[in-house]
C-alpha positions as CSV (number, residue, x, y, z in Angstrom):
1,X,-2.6,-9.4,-31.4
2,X,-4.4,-9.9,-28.4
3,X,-0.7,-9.8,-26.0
4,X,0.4,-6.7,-28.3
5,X,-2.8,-5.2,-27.6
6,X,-2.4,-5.9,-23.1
7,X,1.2,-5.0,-23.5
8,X,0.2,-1.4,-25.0
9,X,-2.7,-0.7,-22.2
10,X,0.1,-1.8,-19.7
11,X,2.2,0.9,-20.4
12,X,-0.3,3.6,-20.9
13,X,-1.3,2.5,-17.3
14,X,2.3,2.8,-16.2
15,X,2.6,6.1,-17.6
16,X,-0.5,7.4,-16.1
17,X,1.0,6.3,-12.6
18,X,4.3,8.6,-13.6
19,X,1.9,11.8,-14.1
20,X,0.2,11.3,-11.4
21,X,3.5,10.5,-9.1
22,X,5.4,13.4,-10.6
23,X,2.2,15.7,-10.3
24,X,1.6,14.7,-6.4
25,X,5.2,15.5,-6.2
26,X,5.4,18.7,-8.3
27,X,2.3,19.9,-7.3
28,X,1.0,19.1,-3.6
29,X,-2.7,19.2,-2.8
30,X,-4.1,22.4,-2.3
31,X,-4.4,22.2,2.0
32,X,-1.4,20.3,2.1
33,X,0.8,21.3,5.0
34,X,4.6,20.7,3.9
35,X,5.9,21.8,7.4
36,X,3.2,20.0,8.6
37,X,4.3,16.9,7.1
38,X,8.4,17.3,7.6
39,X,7.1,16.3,11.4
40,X,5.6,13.0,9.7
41,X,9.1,11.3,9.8
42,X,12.1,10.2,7.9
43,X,9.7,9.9,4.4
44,X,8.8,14.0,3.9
45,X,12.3,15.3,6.4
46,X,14.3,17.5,4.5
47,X,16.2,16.1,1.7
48,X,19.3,14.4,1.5
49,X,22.0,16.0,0.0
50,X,25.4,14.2,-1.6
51,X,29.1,15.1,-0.3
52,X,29.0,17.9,-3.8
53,X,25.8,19.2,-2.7
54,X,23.1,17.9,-5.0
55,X,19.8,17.5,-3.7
56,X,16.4,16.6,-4.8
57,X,15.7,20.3,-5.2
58,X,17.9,20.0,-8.1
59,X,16.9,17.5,-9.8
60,X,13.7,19.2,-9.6
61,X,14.7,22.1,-11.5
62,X,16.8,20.2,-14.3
63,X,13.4,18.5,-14.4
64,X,11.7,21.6,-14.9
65,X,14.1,22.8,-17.4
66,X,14.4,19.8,-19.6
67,X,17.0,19.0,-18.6
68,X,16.6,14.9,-18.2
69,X,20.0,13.7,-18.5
70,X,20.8,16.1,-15.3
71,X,17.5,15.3,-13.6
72,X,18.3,11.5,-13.3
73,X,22.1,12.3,-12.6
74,X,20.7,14.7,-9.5
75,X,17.9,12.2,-8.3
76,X,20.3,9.1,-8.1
77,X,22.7,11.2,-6.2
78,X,20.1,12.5,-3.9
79,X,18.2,9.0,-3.6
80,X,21.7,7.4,-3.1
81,X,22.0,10.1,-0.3
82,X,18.7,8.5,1.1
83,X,16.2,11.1,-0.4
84,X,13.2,9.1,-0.9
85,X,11.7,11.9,-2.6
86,X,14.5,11.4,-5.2
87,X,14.0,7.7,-5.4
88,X,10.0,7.9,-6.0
89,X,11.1,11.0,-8.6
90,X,14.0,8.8,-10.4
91,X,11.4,5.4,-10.5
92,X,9.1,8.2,-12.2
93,X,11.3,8.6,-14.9
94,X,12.2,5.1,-15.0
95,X,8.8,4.3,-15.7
96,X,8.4,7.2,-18.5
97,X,11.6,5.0,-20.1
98,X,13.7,7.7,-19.7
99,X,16.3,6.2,-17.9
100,X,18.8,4.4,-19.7
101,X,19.9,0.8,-18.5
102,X,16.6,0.6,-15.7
103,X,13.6,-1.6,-16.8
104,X,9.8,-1.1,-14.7
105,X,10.7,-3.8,-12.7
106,X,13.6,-2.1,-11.6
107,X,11.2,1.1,-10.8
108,X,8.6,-0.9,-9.1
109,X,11.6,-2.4,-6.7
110,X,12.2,2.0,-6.0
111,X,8.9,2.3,-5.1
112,X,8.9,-0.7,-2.8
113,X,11.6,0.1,-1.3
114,X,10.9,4.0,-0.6
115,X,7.3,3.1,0.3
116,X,8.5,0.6,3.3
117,X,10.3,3.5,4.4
118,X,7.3,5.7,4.5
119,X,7.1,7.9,1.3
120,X,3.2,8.5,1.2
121,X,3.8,9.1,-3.2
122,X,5.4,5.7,-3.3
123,X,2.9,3.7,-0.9
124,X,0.0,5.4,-3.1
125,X,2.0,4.2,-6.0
126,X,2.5,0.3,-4.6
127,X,-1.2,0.2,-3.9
128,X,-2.0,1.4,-7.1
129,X,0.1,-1.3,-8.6
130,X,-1.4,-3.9,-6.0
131,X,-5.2,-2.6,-7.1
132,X,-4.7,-2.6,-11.2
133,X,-2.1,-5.9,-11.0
134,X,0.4,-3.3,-12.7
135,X,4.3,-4.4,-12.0
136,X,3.0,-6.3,-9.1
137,X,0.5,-9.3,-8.6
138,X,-3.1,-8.3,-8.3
139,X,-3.9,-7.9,-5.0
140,X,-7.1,-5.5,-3.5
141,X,-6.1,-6.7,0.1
142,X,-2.3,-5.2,-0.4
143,X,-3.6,-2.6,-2.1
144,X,-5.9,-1.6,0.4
145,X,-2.9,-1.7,3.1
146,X,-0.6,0.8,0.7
147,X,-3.6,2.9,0.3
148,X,-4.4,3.2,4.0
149,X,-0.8,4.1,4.7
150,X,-0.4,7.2,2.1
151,X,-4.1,8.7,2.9
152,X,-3.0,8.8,6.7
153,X,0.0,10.5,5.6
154,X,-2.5,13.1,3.9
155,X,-2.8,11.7,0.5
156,X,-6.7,12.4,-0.8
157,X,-6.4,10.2,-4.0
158,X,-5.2,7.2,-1.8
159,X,-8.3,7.7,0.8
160,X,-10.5,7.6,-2.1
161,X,-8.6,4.5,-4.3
162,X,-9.0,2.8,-0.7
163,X,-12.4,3.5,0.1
164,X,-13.4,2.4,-3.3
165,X,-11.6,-0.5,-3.0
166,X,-12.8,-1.4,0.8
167,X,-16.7,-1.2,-1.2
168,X,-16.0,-4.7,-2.6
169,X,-14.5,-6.5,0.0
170,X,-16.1,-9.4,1.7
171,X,-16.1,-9.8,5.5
172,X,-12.6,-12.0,5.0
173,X,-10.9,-9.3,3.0
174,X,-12.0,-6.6,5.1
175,X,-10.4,-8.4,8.2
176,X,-7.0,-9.5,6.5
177,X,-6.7,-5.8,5.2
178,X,-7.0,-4.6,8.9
179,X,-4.7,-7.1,10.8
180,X,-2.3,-6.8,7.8
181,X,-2.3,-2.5,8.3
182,X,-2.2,-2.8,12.2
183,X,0.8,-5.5,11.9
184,X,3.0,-3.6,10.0
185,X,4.0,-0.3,10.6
């Protein structure tokens, strides 16, 4: 009863992490500069496209249409392509369980990977897995680090996750969180 009843907040908790990904993604803060941020570097440059010309603009607008099947055939091309904005948008769907053949973990691995690359929606994502222990061990030091990363690449909701976050720690966690931020770029 009791595992039935974690397993079931789990993945209500997942899928609150897709809506807000998709909606930070779909919809960018009011404020937000996207020519602004195309100067931030590789993770927010214009997006990839495969050699028969599908993008992550596409898959946006299969996404938009309903069309899912198309969506996650245009983001894997596109995120193949190196899109990160496709990879974040396909381990979106892949956390909704709408991607046939791809488990969470396999999602959570996306997001790893595009948010070491610098994709502010995927390191807000990672810290939000660090902070809740969702797909990822519990970690408020990790999360912290994530965090950091996405709210100096503009993200509000990470700068605030982060701050509440930073309320709790102790002198030691405070210190690890810096010297981990400033040793990895």
């Amino acid at each position: 009863m009791m595992l039935s009843l974690v397993l079931h907040v789990r993945t209500f908790l997942i899928k609150i992490s897709l809506i807000i990904s998709l909606a930070l993604i779909l919809f960018p803060l009011p404020g937000a500069d996207p020519a602004a941020a195309s100067d931030a570097g590789p993770a927010t440059a214009a997006p990839a496209q495969s050699d028969d010309g599908v993008s992550y603009g596409a898959g946006v607008e299969h996404l938009d249409n309903r069309r899912i099947p198309e969506a996650i055939a245009a983001f894997r091309q596109a995120a193949a392509a190196g899109d990160l904005r496709a990879q974040v948008a396909l381990a979106d769907l892949v956390l909704a369980d709408l991607v046939p053949g791809m488990a969470p973990d396999q999602a959570v691995a996306l997001f790893q990977d595009a948010a070491a690359r610098g994709d502010p929606v995927a390191q807000l994502n990672i810290g939000d897995f660090y902070a809740r222990g969702v797909g990822l061990p519990q970690d408020p030091v990790k999360a912290w680090v994530w965090l950091s990363r996405a709210a100096a690449q503009g993200r509000v909701w990470a700068a605030l996750r982060r701050d509440q976050l930073g309320r709790d720690f102790s002198p030691q966690q405070r210190a690890a969180a810096k010297r981990q931020l400033e040793s990895q770029p």
